[in-house]
C-alpha positions as a Python dict, from the first residue, in 0.01 Angstrom:
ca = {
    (1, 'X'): (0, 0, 0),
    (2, 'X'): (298, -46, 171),
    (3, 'X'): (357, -240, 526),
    (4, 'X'): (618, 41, 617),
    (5, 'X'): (602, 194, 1020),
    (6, 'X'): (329, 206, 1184),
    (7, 'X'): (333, 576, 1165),
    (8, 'X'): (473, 811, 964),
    (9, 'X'): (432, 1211, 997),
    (10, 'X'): (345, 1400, 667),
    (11, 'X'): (262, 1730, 615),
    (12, 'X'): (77, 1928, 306),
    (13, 'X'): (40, 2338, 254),
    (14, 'X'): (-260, 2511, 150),
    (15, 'X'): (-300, 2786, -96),
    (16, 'X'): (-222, 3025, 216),
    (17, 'X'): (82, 2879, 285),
    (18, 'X'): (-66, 2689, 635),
    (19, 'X'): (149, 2375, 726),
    (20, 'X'): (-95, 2089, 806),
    (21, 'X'): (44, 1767, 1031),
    (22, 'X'): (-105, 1455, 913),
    (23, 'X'): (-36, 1080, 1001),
    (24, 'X'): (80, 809, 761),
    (25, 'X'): (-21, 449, 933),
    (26, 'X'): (123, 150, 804),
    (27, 'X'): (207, 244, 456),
    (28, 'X'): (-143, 400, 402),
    (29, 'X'): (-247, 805, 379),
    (30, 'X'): (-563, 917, 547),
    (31, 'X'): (-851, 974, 321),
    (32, 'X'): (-937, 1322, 418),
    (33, 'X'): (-559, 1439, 286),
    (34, 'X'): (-769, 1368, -88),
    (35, 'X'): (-1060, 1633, 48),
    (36, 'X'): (-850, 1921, 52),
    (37, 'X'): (-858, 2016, -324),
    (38, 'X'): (-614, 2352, -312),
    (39, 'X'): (-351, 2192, -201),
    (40, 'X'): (-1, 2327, -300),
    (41, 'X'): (251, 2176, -149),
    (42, 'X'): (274, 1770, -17),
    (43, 'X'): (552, 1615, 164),
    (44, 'X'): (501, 1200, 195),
    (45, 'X'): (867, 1132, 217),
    (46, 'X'): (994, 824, 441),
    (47, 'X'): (597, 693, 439),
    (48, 'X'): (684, 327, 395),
    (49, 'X'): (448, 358, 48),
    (50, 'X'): (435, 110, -238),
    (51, 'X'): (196, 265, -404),
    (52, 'X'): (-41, 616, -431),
    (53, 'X'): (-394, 613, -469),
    (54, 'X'): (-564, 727, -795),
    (55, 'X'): (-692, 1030, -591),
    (56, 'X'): (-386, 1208, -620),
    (57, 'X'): (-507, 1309, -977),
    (58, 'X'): (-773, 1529, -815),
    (59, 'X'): (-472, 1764, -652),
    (60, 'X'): (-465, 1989, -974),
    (61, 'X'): (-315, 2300, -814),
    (62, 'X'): (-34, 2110, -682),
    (63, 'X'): (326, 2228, -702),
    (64, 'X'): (510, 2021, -499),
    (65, 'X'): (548, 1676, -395),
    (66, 'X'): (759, 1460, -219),
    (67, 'X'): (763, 1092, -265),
    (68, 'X'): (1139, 1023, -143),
    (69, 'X'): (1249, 761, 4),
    (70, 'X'): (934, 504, -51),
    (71, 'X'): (888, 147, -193),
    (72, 'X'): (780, 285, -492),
    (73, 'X'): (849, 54, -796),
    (74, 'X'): (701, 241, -1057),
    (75, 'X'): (605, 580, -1112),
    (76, 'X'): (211, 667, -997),
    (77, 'X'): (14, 707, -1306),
    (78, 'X'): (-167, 965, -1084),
    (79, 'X'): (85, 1153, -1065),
    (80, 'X'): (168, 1197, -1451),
    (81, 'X'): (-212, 1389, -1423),
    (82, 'X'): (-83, 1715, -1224),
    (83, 'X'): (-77, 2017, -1466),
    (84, 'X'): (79, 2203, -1229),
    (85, 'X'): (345, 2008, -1077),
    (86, 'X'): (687, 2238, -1077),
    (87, 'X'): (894, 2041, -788),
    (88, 'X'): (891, 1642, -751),
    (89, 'X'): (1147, 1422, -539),
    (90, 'X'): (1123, 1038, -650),
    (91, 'X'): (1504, 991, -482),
    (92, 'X'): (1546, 656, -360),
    (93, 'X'): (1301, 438, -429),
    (94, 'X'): (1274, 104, -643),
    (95, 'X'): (1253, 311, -987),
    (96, 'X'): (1388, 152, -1287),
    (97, 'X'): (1245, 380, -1566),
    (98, 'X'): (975, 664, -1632),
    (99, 'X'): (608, 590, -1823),
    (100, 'X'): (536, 771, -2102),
    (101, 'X'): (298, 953, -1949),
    (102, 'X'): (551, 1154, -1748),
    (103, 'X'): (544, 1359, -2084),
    (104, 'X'): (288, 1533, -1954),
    (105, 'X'): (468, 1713, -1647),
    (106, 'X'): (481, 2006, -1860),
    (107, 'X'): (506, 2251, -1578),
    (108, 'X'): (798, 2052, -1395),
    (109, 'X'): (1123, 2267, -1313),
    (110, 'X'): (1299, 2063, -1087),
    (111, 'X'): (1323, 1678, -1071),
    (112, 'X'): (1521, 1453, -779),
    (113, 'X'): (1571, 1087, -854),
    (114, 'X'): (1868, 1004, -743),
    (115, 'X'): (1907, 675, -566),
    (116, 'X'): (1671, 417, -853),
    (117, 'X'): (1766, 172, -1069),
    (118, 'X'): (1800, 375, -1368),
    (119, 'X'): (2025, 180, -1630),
    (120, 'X'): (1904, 419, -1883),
    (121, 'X'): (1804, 762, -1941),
    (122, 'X'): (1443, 826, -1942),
    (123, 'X'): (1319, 913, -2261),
    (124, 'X'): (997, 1095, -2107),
    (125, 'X'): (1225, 1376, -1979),
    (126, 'X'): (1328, 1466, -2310),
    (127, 'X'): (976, 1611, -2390),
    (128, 'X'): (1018, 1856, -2093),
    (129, 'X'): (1210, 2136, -2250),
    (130, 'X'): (1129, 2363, -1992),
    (131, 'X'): (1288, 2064, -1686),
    (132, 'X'): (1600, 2325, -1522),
    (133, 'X'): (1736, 2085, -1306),
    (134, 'X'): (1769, 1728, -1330),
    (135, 'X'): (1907, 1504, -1004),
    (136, 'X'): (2028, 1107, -1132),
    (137, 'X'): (2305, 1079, -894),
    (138, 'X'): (2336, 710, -760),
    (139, 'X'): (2182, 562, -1080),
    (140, 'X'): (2340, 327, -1336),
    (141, 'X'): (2368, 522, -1605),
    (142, 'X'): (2661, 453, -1854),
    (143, 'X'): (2563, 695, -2156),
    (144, 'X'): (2323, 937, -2213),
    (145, 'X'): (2112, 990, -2566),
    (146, 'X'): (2199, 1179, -2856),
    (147, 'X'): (1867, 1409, -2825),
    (148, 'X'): (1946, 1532, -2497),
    (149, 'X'): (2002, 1896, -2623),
    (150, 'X'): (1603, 1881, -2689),
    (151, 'X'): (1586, 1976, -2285),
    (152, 'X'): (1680, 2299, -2404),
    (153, 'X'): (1615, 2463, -2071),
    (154, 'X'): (1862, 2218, -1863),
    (155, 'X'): (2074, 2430, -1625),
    (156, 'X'): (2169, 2167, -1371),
    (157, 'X'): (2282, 1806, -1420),
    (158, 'X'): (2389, 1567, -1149),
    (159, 'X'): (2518, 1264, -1293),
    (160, 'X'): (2715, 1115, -960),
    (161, 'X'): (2774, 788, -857),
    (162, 'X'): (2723, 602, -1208),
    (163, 'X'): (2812, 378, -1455),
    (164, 'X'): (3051, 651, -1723),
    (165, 'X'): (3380, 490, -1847),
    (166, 'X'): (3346, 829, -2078),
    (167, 'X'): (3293, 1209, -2135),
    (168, 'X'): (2923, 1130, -2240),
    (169, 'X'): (3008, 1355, -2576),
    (170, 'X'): (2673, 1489, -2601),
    (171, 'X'): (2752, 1694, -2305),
    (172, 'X'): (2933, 1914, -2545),
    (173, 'X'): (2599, 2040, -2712),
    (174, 'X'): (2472, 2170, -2379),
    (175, 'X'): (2608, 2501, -2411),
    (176, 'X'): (2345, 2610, -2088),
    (177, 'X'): (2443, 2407, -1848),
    (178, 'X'): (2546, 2566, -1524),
    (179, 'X'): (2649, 2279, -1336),
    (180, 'X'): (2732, 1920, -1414),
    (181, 'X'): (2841, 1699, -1146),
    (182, 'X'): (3002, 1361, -1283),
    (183, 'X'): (3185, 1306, -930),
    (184, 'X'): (3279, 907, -869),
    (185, 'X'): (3226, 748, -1245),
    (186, 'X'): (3495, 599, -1439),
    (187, 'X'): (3595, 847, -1661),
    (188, 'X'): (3977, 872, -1726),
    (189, 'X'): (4017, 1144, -1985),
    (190, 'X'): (3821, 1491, -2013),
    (191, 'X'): (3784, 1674, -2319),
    (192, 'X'): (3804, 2062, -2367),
    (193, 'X'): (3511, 2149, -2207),
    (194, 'X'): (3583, 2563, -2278),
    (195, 'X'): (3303, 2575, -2538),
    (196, 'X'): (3064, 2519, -2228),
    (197, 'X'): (2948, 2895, -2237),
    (198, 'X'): (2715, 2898, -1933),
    (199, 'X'): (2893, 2620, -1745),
    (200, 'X'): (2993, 2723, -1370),
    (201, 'X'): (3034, 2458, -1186),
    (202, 'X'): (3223, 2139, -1273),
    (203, 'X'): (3262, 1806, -1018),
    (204, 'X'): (3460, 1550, -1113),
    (205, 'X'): (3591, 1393, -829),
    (206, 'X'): (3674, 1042, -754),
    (207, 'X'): (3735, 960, -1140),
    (208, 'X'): (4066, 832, -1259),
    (209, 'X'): (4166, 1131, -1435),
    (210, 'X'): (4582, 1262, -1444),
    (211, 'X'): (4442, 1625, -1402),
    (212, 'X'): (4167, 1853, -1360),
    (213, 'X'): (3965, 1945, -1699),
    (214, 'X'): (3983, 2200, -1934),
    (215, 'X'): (3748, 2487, -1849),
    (216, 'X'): (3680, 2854, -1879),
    (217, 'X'): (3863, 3077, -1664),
    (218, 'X'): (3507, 3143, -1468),
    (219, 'X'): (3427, 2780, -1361),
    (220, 'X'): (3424, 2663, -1060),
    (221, 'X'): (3577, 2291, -1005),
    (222, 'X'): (3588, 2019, -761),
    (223, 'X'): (3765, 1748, -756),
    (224, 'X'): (4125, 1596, -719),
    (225, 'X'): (4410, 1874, -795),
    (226, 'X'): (4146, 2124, -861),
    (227, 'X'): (4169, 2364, -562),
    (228, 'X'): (4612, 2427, -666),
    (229, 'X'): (4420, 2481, -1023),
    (230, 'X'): (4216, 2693, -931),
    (231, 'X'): (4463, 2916, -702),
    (232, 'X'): (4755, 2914, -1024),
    (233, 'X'): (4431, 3049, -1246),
    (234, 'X'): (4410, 3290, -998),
    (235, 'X'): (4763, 3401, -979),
    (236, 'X'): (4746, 3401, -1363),
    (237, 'X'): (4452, 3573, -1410),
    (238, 'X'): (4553, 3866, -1163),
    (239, 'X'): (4934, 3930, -1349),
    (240, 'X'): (4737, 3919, -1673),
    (241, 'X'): (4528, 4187, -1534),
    (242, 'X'): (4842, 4369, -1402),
    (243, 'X'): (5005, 4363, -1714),
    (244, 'X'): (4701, 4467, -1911),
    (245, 'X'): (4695, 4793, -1622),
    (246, 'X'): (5069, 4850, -1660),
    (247, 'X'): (4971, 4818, -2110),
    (248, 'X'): (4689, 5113, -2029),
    (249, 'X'): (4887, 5358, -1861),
    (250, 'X'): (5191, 5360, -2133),
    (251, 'X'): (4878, 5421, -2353),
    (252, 'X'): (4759, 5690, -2217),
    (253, 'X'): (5126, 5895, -2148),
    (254, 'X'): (5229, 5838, -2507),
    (255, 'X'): (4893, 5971, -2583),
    (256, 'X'): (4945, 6232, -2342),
    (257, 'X'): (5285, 6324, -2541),
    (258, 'X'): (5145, 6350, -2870),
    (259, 'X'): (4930, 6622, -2831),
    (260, 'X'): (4972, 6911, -2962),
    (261, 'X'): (5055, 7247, -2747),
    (262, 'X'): (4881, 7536, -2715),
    (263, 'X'): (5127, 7820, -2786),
    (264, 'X'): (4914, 8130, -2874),
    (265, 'X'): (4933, 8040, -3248),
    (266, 'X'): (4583, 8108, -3430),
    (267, 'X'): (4423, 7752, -3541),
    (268, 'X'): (4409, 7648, -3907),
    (269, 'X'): (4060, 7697, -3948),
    (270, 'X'): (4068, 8055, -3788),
    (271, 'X'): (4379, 8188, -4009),
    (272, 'X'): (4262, 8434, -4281),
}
């Protein structure tokens, strides 16, 4: 353990959804907090922790746990034996990579670790298809792999504040992302980024680009020029929409014209 404050305030939730105030003391957790067995929900951020006991394992109903802002160097092996873990912040800490074992995290939705050491993507999150949104801002990432469309059920993607000098191409398969922040890399040149289907969001801020990226008329971006974009889409958009209006109405009067009149005359069908 750790050497961190001498105390640290953490907090864990039941299965009834009671907040419990506990005490971390010089890096170390109190021994009852391994007693409670239902536990749902654990928040250890800020504990001054270098390490988490093996008893952690025995917290199989847990959903969500919070291990930001530690001394952790490497990733609890305890922690790799939670079937039920859905929500887990490991930002900013000492974290260079992921074990193997992480694999297992089979029920995990949402994943923070921003703030490591990362110099290359972990290649246990690609066996979590069902992983929605993935946090690696602050890393040093400079490419990502070529099997990244096996996280078939990646919405979000925050890739701020690392190493890119370009459009990681790969990108380009990820026709579900939502949102992909790539704010302050080094990336000088965007490419069409339309065939994004589900994207919504786009940052790309603080890169060395002339102009904002190509998108779809529906995305949202942020970043240098992108707010005048945004407003001549709009402009754009609405005159198209005018136009298409003013295109209706002629329709419908020169469909209005062409029928025929009523003038007492007996129908075809009804004639003799």
């Amino acid at each position: 353990m750790g050497s961190g404050g001498s105390t640290c305030p953490i907090s864990a939730e039941g299965p009834a959804g009671v907040e419990q105030r506990l005490e971390a003391r010089r890096g170390r957790l109190p021994p009852a907090l391994w007693a409670q067995r239902g536990l749902r929900k654990l928040y250890l951020s800020g504990a001054g922790l270098r390490d988490v006991p093996a008893e952690l394992a025995s917290l199989r109903h847990l959903r969500t746990l919070a291990l930001d802002g530690n001394e952790l160097m490497e990733v609890p092996e305890a922690l790799c034996q939670l079937p039920c873990l859905a929500y887990l912040y490991l930002g900013r800490n000492g974290l260079q990579g992921l074990p193997p074992a992480f694999g297992r995290l089979q029920s995990l939705r949402c994943l923070w670790l921003e703030g490591n050491f990362m110099g290359r993507f972990p290649a246990a999150l690609l066996g979590l298809p069902g992983l929605r949104s993935l946090q690696l801002g602050d890393n040093r990432l400079a490419r990502l792999p070529s099997s990244l469309p096996r996280m078939a059920g990646l919405q979000g993607l925050w890739l701020y504040g690392n190493r890119f000098q370009h459009f990681p191409p790969v990108l380009l398969r990820m026709a579900q992302l939502r949102v992909l922040d790539l704010d302050r890399n080094r990336i000088a040149r965007f490419p069409d980024l339309r065939g994004l289907a589900g994207l919504c969001l786009l940052s790309y801020d603080h890169n060395p680009v002339p102009q904002p990226p190509c998108v779809a008329d529906t995305v949202r971006l942020v970043g240098s020029g992108a707010v005048e974009y945004m407003e001549e889409r709009e402009e754009r958009l609405r005159d198209q929409q005018h136009l298409e209006e003013e295109e209706e109405e002629e329709e419908e009067e020169e469909g209005a014209g062409r029928m025929p009149r009523n003038d007492g005359s007996p129908l075809l069908e009804d004639a003799p």
